[in-house]
C-alpha positions as a Markdown table, in Angstrom:
| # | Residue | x | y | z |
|---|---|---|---|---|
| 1 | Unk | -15.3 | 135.5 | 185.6 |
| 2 | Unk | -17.5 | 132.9 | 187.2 |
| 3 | Unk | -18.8 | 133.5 | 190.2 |
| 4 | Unk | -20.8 | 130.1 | 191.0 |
| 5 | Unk | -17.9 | 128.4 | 192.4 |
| 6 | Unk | -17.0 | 131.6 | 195.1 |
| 7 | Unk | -16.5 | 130.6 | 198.7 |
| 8 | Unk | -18.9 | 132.0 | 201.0 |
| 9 | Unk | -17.1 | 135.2 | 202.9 |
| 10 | Unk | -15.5 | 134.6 | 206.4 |
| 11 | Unk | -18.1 | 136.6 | 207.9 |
| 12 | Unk | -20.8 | 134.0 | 206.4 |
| 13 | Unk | -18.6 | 131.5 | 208.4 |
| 14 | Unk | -18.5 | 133.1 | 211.4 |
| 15 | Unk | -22.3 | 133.8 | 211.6 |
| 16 | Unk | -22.7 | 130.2 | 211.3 |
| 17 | Unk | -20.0 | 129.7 | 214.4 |
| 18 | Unk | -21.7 | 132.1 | 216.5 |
| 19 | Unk | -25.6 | 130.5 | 215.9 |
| 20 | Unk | -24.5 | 127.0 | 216.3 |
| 21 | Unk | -21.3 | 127.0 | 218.7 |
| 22 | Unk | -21.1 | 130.3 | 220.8 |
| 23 | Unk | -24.5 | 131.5 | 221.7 |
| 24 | Unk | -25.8 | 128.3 | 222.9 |
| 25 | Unk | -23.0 | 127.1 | 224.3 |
| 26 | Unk | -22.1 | 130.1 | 226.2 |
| 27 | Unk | -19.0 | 131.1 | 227.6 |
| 28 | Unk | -16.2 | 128.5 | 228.0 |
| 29 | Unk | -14.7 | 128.8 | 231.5 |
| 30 | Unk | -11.0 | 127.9 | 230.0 |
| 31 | Unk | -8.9 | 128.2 | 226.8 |
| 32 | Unk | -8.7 | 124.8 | 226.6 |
| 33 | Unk | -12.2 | 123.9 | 226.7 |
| 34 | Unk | -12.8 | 126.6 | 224.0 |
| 35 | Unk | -10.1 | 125.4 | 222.1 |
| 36 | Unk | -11.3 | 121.8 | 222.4 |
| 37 | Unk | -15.3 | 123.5 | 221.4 |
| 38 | Unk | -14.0 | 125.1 | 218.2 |
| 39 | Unk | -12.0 | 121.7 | 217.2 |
| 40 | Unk | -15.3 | 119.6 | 217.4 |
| 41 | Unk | -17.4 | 121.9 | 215.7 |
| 42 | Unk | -15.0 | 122.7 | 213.1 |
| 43 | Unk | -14.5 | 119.0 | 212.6 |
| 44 | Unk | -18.4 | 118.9 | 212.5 |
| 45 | Unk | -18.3 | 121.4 | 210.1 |
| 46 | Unk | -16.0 | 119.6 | 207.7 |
| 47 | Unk | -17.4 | 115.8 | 208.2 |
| 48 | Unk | -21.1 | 115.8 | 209.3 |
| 49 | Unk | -22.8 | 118.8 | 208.2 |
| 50 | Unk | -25.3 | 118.2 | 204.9 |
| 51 | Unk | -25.3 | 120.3 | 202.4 |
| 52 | Unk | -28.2 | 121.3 | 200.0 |
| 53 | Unk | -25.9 | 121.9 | 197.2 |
| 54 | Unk | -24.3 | 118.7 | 197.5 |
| 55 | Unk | -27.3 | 115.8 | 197.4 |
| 56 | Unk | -27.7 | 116.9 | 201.2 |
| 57 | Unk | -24.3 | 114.5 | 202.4 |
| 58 | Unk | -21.6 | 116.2 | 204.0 |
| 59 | Unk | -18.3 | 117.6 | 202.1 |
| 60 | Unk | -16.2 | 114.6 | 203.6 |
| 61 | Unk | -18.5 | 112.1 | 202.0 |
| 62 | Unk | -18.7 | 114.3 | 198.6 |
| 63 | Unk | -15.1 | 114.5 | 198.4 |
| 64 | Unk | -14.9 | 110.4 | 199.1 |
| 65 | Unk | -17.9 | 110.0 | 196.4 |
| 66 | Unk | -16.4 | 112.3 | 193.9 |
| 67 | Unk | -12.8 | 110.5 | 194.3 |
| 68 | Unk | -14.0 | 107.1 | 193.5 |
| 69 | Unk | -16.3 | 108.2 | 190.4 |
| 70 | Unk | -13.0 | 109.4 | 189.3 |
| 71 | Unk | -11.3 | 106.6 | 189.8 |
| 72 | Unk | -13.3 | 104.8 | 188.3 |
């Protein structure tokens, strides 16, 4: 079995929430305002982070790059 392709653990994840979302933000006062945190940096997550592994652009633009060369 190949193991370069494996997904990171969720605990990898969730190290990675708490450094960059829950320890310097601190604690939310409501629900909602937690609810509308995790959404951003989820969203962050997915569209605007870089990535070493792919050319340092985020997996939203990989996945847009990768579609087109296919397409091609």
């Amino acid at each position: 079995m190949c193991w370069d392709n494996v997904p990171p653990p969720p605990e990898a994840w969730f190290a990675g929430f708490k450094v960059g979302l829950v320890h310097p933000l601190g604690a939310c006062t409501t629900r909602h305002e937690a609810r509308v945190e995790i959404a951003n940096y989820i969203l962050w997550y997915d569209r605007t982070r870089r990535h070493s592994a792919l050319d340092y652009s985020s997996p939203h633009q990989w996945d847009r790059i990768v579609t087109l060369i296919r397409a091609a």
